[in-house]
N, C-alpha and C positions, 0 to 999 in steps of 0.2 A: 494424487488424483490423475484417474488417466486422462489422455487428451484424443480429441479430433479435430478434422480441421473445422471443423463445426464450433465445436467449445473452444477452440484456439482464437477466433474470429470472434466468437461474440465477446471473450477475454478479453483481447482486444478492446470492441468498442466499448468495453463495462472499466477498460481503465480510462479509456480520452474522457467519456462523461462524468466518471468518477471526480477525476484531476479537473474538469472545465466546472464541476459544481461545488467541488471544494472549495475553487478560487472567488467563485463568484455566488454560489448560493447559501452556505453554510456558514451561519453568521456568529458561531460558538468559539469562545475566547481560545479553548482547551484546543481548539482545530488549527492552528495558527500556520507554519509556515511544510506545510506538509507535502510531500511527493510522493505517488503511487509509482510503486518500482514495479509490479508485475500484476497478474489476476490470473488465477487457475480455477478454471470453471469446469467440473465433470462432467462426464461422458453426457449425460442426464439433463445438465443443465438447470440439474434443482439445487446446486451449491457453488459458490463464486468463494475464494480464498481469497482475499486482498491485501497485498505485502505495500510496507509502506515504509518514510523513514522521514526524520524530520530534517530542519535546518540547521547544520550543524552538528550532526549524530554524536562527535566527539566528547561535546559541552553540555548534551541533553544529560541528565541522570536519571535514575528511574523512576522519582516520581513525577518529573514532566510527561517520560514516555506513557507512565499510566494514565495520566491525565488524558493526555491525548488520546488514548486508547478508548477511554472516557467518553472524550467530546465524538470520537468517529461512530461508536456504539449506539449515541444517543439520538445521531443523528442517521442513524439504518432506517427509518420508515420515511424520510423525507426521501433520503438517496435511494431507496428500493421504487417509491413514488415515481419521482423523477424520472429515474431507469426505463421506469413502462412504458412512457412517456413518451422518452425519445428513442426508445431502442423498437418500441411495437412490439416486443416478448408478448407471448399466451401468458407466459408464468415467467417470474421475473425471480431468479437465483436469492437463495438466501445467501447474507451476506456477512461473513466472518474476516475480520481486520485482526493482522500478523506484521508486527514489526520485524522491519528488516535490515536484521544486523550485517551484510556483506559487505557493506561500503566500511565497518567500524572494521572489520576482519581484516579487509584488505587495505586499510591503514594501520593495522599494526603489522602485518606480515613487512608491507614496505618498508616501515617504522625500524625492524629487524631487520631486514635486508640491511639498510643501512649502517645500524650499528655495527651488522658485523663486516660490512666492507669497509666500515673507520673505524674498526678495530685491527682489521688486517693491517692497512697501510702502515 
């Protein structure tokens, strides 16, 4: 997706509202203890990408994360609602939710680091 500092900005505020109406508006079991890691919104402004990850990413397995995947899907026309709401958008991004495995990656890279630095010694 490309960026400006336009779609960078409204990114931005499409993840604080995102993350402040998960915590407090979104009352679906499946949505439980969730963090928006980023939002990539195009040039356009007619598509938001929302990377997310849960509590624990190590101990989730994949049919929690579908679930959740589930619960964030189902709850797109509240959080689109919302969005217009507080953001004042003409037109208010559709919105596509992407788990985001980089915290799991860079716990196994570290994971490996240190095996092989307690394997050297």
């Amino acid at each position: 997706m490309g960026t400006t500092q336009r779609s960078y900005r409204v990114g931005e505020q499409i993840q604080k509202e995102i993350s402040d109406l998960l915590l407090r508006g979104v009352r679906d079991p499946r949505v439980g203890f969730v963090t928006i890691t980023s939002v990539d919104v195009t040039t356009d402004l007619q598509h938001a990408r929302i990377y997310y990850t849960t509590f624990n990413p190590e101990e989730t397995d994949e049919n929690q994360r579908e679930e959740t995947r589930k619960g964030l899907q189902s709850a797109t026309s509240y959080l689109r609602s919302e969005l217009g709401k507080r953001l004042k958008l003409r037109r208010v991004p559709e919105l596509t939710f992407r788990y985001d495995q980089s915290t799991e990656y860079g716990n196994h890279i570290e994971s490996l680091l240190r095996k092989i630095n307690n394997d050297g010694e």
